[in-house]
C-alpha positions in Angstrom: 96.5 -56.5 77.5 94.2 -53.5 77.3 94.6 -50.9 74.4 96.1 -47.7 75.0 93.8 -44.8 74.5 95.1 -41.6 72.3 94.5 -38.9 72.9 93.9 -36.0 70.9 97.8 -34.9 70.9 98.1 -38.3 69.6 95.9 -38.2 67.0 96.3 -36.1 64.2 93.1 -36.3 62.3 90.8 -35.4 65.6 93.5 -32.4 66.2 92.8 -31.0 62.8 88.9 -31.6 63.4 89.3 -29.2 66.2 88.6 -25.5 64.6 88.3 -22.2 66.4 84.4 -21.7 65.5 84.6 -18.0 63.5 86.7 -20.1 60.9 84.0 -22.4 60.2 83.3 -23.4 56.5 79.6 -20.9 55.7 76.5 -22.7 55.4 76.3 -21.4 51.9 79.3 -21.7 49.3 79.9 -18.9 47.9 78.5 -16.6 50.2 81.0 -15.2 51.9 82.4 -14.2 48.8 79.8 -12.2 47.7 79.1 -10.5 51.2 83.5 -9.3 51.4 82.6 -8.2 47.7 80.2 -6.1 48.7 81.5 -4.4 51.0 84.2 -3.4 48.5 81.5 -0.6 46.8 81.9 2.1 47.8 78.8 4.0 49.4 77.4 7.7 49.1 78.2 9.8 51.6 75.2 10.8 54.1 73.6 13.8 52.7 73.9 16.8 54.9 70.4 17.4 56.7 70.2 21.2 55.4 71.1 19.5 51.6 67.8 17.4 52.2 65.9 20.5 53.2 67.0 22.3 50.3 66.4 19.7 48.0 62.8 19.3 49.1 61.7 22.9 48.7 63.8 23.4 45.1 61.5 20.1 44.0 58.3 21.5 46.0 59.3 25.0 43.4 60.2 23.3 40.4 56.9 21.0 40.9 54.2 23.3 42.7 55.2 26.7 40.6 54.1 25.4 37.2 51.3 23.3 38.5 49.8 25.8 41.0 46.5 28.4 40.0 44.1 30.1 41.4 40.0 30.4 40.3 39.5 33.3 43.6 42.3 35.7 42.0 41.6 37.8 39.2 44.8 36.3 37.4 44.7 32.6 37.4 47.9 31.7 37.4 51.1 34.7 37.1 50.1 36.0 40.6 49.6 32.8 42.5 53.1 31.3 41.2 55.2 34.2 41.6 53.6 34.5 45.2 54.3 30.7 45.7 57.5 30.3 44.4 58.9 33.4 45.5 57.9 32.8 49.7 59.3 29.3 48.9 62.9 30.8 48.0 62.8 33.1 50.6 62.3 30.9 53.1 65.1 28.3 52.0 67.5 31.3 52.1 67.1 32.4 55.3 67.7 29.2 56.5 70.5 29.1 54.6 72.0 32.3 56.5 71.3 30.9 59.4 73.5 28.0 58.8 76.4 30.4 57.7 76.0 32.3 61.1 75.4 28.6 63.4 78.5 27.7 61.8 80.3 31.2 61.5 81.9 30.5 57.6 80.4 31.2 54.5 80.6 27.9 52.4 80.3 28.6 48.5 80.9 25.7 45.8 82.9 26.3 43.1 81.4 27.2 39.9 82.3 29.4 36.8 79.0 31.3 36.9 79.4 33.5 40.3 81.2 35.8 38.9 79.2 36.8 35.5 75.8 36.4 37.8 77.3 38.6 40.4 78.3 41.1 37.8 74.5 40.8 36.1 72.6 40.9 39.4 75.1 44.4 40.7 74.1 46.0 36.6 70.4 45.4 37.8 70.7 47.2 41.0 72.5 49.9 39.3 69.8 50.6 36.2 67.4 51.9 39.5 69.2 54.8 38.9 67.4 55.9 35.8 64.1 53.7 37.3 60.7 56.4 36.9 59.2 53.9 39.2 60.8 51.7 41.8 57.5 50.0 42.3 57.9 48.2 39.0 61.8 47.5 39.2 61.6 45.6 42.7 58.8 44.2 41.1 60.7 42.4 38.5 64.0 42.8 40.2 61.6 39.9 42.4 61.5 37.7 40.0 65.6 38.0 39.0 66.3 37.3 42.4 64.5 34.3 42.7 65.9 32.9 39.2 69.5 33.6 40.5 68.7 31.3 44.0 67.3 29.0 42.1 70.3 28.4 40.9 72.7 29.2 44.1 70.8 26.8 45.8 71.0 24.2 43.4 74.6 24.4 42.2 75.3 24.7 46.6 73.1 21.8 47.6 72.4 19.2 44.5 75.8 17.7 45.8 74.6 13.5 44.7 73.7 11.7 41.4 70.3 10.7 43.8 69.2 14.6 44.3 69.6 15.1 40.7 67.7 12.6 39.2 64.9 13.1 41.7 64.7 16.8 40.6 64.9 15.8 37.1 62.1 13.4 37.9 60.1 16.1 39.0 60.4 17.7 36.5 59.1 14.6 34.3 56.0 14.8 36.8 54.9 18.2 35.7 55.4 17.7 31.9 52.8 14.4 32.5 50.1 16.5 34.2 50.2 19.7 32.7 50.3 17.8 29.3 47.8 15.5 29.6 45.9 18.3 30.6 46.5 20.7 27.3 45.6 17.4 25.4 42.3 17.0 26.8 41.9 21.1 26.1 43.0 20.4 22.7 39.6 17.9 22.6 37.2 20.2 24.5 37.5 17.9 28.0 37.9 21.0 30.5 37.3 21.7 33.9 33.8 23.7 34.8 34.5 25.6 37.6 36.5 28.5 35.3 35.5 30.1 31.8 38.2 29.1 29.0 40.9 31.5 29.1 42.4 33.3 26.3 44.9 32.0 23.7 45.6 30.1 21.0 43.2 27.4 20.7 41.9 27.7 24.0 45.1 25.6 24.9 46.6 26.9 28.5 47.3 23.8 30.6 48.3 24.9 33.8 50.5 27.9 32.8 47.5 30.3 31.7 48.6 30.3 27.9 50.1 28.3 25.2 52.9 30.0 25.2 54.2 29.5 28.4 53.3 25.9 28.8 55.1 25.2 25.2 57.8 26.9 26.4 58.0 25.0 29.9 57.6 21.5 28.2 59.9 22.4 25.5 62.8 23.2 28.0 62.1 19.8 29.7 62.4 17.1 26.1 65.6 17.5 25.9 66.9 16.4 29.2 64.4 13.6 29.0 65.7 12.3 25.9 69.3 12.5 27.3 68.3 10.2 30.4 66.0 8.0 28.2 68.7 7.3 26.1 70.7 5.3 29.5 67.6 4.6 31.3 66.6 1.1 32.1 63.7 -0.7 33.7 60.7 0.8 34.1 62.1 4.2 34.0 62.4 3.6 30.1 59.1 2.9 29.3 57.8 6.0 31.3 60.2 8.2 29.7 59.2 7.0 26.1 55.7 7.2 27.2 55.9 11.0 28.6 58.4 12.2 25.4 55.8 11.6 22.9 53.0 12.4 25.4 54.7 16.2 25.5 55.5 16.9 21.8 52.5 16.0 21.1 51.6 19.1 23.5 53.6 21.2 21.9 52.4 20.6 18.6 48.5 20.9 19.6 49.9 24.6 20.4 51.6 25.4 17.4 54.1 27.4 19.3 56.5 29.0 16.6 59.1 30.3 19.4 59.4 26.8 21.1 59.5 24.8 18.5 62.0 26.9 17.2 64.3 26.0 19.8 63.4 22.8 20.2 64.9 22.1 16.7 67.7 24.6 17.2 68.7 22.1 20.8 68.1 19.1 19.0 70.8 20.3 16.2 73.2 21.1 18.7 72.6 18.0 20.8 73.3 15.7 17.4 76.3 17.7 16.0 78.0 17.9 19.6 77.2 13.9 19.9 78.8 13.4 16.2 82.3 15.3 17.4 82.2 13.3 20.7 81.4 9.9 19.4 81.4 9.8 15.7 79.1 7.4 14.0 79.4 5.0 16.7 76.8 6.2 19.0 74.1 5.7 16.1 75.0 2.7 16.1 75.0 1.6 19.6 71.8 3.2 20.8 70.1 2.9 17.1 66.4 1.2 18.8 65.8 4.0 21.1 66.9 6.9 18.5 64.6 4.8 16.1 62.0 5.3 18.0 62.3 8.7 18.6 62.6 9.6 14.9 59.4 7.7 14.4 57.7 9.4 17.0 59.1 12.9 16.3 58.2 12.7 12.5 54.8 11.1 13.0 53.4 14.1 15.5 55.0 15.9 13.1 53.3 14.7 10.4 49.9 14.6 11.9 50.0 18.0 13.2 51.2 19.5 9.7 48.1 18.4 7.9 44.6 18.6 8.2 43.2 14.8 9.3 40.7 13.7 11.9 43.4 13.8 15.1 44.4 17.4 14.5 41.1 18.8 14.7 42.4 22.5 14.7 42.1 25.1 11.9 46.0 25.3 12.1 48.8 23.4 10.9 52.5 24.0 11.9 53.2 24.1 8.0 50.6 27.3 7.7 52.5 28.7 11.0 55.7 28.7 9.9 54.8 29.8 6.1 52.9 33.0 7.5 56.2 33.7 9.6 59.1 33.3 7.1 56.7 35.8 4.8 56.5 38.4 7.5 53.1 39.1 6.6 51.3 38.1 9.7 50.5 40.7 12.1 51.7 39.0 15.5 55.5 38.8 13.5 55.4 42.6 12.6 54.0 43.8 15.5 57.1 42.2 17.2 59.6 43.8 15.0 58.1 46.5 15.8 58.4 46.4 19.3 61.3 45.4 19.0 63.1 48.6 17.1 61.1 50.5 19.7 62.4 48.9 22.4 66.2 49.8 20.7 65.0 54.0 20.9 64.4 53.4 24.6 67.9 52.0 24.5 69.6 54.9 22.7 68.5 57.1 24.9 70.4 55.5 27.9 72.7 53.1 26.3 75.3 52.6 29.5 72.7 51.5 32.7 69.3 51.6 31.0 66.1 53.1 31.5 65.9 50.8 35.0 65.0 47.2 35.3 60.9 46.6 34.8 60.3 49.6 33.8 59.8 48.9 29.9 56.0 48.5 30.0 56.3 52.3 31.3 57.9 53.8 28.9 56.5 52.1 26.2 53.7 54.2 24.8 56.1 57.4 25.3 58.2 55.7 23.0 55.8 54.0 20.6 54.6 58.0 19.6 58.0 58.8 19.3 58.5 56.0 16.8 55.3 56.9 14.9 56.2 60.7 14.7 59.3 59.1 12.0 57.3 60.0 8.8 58.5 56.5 7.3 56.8 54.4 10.4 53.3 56.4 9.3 51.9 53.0 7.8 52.5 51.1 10.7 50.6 52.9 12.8 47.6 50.1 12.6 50.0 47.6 14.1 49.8 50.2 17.8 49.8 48.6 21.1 51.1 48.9 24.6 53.2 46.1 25.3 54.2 44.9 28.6 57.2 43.3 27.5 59.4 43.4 24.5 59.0 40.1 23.2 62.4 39.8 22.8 64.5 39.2 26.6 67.6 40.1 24.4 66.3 43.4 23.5 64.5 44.4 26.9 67.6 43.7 29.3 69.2 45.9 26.4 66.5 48.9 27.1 66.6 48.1 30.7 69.9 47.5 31.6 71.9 49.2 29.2 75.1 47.5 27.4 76.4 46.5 30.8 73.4 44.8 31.7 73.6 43.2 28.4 77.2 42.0 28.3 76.9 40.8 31.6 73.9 38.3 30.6 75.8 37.4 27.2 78.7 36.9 30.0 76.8 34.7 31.9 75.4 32.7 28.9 79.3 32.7 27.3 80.3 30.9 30.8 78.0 28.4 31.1 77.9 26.9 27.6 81.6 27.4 27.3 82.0 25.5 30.6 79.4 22.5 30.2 81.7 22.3 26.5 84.8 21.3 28.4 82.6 19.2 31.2 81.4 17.2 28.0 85.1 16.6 26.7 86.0 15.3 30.1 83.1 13.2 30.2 83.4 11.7 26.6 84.6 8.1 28.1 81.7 7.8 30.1 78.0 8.6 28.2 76.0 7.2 31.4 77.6 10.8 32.9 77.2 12.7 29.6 73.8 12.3 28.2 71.9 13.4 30.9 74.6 16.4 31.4 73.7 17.3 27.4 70.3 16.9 27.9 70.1 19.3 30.2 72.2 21.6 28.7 69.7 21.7 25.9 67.0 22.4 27.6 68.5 25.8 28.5 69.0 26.1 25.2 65.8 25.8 24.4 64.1 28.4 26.4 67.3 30.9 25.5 66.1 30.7 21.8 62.4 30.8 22.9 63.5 33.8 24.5 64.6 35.6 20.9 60.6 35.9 20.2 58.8 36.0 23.7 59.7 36.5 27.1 60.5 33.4 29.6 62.2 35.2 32.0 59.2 37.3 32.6 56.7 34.3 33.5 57.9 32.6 36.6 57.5 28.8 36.4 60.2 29.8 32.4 62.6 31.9 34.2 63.0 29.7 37.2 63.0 26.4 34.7 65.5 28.3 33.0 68.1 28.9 35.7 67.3 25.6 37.2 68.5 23.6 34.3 71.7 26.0 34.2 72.2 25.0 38.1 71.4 21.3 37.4 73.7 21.3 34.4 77.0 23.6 35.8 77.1 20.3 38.9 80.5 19.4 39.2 81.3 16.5 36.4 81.6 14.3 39.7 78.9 14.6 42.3 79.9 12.6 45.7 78.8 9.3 45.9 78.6 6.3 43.2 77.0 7.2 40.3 73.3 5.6 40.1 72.5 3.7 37.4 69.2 4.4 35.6 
């Protein structure tokens, strides 16, 4: 009797053996976990190709401007930037009006500061009223323009965590080169193919004087302290490499005005990081504020005495000793200038006497501040300065009160808004530390600004409004946040 074959109806086992292919166990266990995972995070958006192109010629400013001189021109370095910079902005805004016509709508982000900038900007235009020469408003009316794209393009196209950080990382770039550079100054290691230029120690960097460069640097710290603080990898050990690497600049300047602000930033910074976080955050991130303590005291310290490193005459202690006494002649010559920059205002108090045109009326006022019998014995402090030494007290003389509440306006804004974008970002210091870091850095060159003028020197002003842009980003770019 033959056996009866089954079939595969018949036979349960070889039925169940029989599986549609795309249902198949993976080769790997465990894999096909990971890849439906994955999926689940979410992605950026693409970036807009105008976003890109914007965000390539705000790095090729924020890089090239501070970085670029010139050994043919017969200034080095103020004519070459303002020339390079300036084109650069330009350019990126009339392609940006010729988006707004290919796509017939005028797109603006949403931001707190349009209003007070519009209102300082339409002041300016209005002080060429009482301008003696129009030549030297547009001149520095320039300059104001460009600060004020700076930051329209920014805050408009800056729209990911990714174009943030690489602008920031530019920025990190510059405060490498131009400060190894004023290092090897400090040590007599220069280049050949120019004579030293003038200044304090013979210490320019890139910038053309110590002033400036401190001033540059010093806006920069801050915002790399906030993202060393989350950084990780590699991008920690550069940070805490190029941290020290530009105090230690600033130091080998002795820059009273930066320093100053430095400080003043770094008080702000701790007390706003005590009401956010309390105690806590000492604790939690107590090896990487360690180390910066140790660093910042150190240069300190070495740069306060005379010893073998500091191999200058100077020490910050003698700096700020001859300033607090009000002996020194660079402290009341300013003081000077800066009561007669106040008789320029009193004479036009509502628009000004025109926007640049303070190194013009100068010496007209200077005799009128000499012919005051009491001012006789200051008469060997004379000089014809450009600028007032004091941006507070020139947009005053230039612009008039309006003017002036319209930048105190501006300023009022953007601290008062980055305030609230810090409470709303309290829960998340990965978002907040960077934020405050930048923040800080405008501070910085704000209070530089009490005792010398950023926002006359290009590579400053446009540093300046860039960290303003940078820092007034929505608390929420697009995109997932990238980790550092």
């Amino acid at each position: 009797m033959s056996k009866k074959k089954h079939s595969s109806k018949d036979n349960p086992k070889l039925h169940a053996s029989k599986k549609p292919l795309d249902k198949a166990k993976p080769a790997f266990p465990g894999k096909e976990k990971k890849l439906s995972a994955k999926k689940k995070i979410p992605s950026s958006p693409p970036v807009p190709i105008i976003n890109r192109v914007m965000e390539i010629g705000i790095i090729l400013v924020a890089v090239g401007c501070p970085l670029l001189f010139s050994i043919w021109s017969k200034n080095n370095f103020l004519l070459p930037k303002r020339t390079y910079a300036e084109s650069i902005l330009v350019v990126l805004f009339g392609i940006y009006l010729i988006k707004v016509v290919e796509d017939g709508k005028f797109n603006l982000v949403k931001s707190d500061l349009w209003y007070p900038l519009a209102a300082f900007m339409g002041v300016m235009f209005i002080s060429l009223v009482h301008s003696i020469s129009l030549y030297l408003s547009l001149l520095d009316l320039a300059d104001f323009l460009a600060y004020f794209l700076t930051l329209f393009l920014t805050i408009n196209f800056i729209r990911t965590y990714t174009q943030r950080n690489r602008v920031f990382w530019s920025l990190v770039a510059v405060c490498l080169i131009s400060s190894t550079y004023a290092v090897c100054q400090f040590y007599n290691i220069e280049f050949k193919f120019w004579a030293r230029q003038g200044g304090r120690g013979n210490i320019f960097s890139t910038f053309g004087n110590p002033n400036r460069y401190s001033g540059f640097v010093g806006g920069v710290l801050p915002a790399m302290i906030g993202y060393f603080l989350i950084s990780r990898g590699i991008r920690k050990y550069i940070l805490g490499y190029i941290i020290p690497l530009t105090y230690t600049g600033m130091m080998m300047t002795f820059t009273r005005g930066a320093l100053m602000g430095l400080g003043v930033s770094f008080i702000v910074m701790l007390l706003l990081l005590v009401r956010f976080y309390g105690l806590n955050f000492f604790k939690r991130y107590r090896y990487r504020l360690l180390y910066l303590i140790a660093i910042f005291v150190v240069i300190t310290g070495i740069f306060s005495t005379e010893n073998p490193i500091n191999v200058s005459h100077l020490t910050v202690a003698q700096r700020a000793a001859s300033a607090a006494a009000g002996k020194e002649t660079s402290v009341r010559q300013r003081i000077m200038i800066w009561r007669i920059g106040l008789l320029m205002f009193k004479d036009h108090p509502i628009i000004g006497q025109g926007i640049g045109t303070f190194k013009y009326h100068y010496l007209n006022y200077q005799g009128k501040f000499f012919e005051n019998p009491a001012n006789k014995n200051l008469i060997n402090l004379a000089v014809w300065a450009r600028e007032a030494h004091n941006e507070y007290v020139q947009i005053l003389a230039e612009t008039g009160i309006l003017g002036f509440l319209c930048w105190m306006w501006l300023l009022f804004t953007f601290f008062r808004g980055r305030y609230i974008s810090f409470k709303e970002e309290r829960e998340k210091e990965d978002y907040l530390l960077p934020h405050l870091g930048l923040t800080m850095g405008a501070l910085v060159i704000l209070v530089h600004a009490t005792v010398s003028f950023p926002l006359h020197i290009i590579p400053n002003g446009i540093l300046l409004f860039l960290l303003m842009g940078l820092a007034a980003l929505p608390s929420k770019l697009e995109g997932t946040y990238e980790k550092l």
